[in-house]
C-alpha positions as CSV (number, residue, x, y, z in Angstrom):
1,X,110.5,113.9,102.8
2,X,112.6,116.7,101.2
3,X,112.3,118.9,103.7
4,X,113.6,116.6,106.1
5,X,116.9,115.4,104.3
6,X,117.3,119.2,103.9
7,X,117.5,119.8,107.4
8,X,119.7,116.7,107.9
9,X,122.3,118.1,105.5
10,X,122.4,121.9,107.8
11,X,123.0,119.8,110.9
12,X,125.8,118.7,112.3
13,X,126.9,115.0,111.7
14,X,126.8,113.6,115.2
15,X,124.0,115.8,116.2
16,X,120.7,114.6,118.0
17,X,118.6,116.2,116.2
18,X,120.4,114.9,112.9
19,X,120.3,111.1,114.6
20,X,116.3,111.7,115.3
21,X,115.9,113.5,111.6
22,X,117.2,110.3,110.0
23,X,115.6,107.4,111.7
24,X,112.3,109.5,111.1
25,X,112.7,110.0,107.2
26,X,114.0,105.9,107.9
27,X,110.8,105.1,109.4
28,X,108.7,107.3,106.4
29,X,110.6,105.6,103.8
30,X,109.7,101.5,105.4
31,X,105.7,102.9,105.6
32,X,105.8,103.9,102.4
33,X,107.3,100.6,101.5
34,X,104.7,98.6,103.1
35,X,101.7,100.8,102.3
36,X,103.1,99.9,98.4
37,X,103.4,96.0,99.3
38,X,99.8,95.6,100.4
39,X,98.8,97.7,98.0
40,X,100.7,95.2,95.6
41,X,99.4,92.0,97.6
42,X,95.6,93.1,97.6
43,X,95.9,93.8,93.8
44,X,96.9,90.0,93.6
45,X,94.5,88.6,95.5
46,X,91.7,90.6,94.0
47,X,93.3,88.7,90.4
48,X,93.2,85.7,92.2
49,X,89.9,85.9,92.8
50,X,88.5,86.8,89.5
């Protein structure tokens, strides 16, 4: 994830490869997010069941 928002800062603002950089490290950041949110949800059902 560094290494990409490193890149995005050397390139230009309305560059492609800038545009394509960012909705990548977008689409990182919302699987990370719902990696963490089942995660969270399994550990509540597994209290639930106990």
């Amino acid at each position: 994830m560094e290494t990409i928002c490193q890149q995005i800062n050397t390139l230009e603002p309305d560059s492609q490869q800038r545009i394509e950089a960012i909705e990548k490290e977008e689409q990182n950041r919302r699987l990370i997010q719902d990696q963490k949110k089942r995660e969270e949800q399994m550990k509540i059902a597994a209290v639930k069941k106990v």
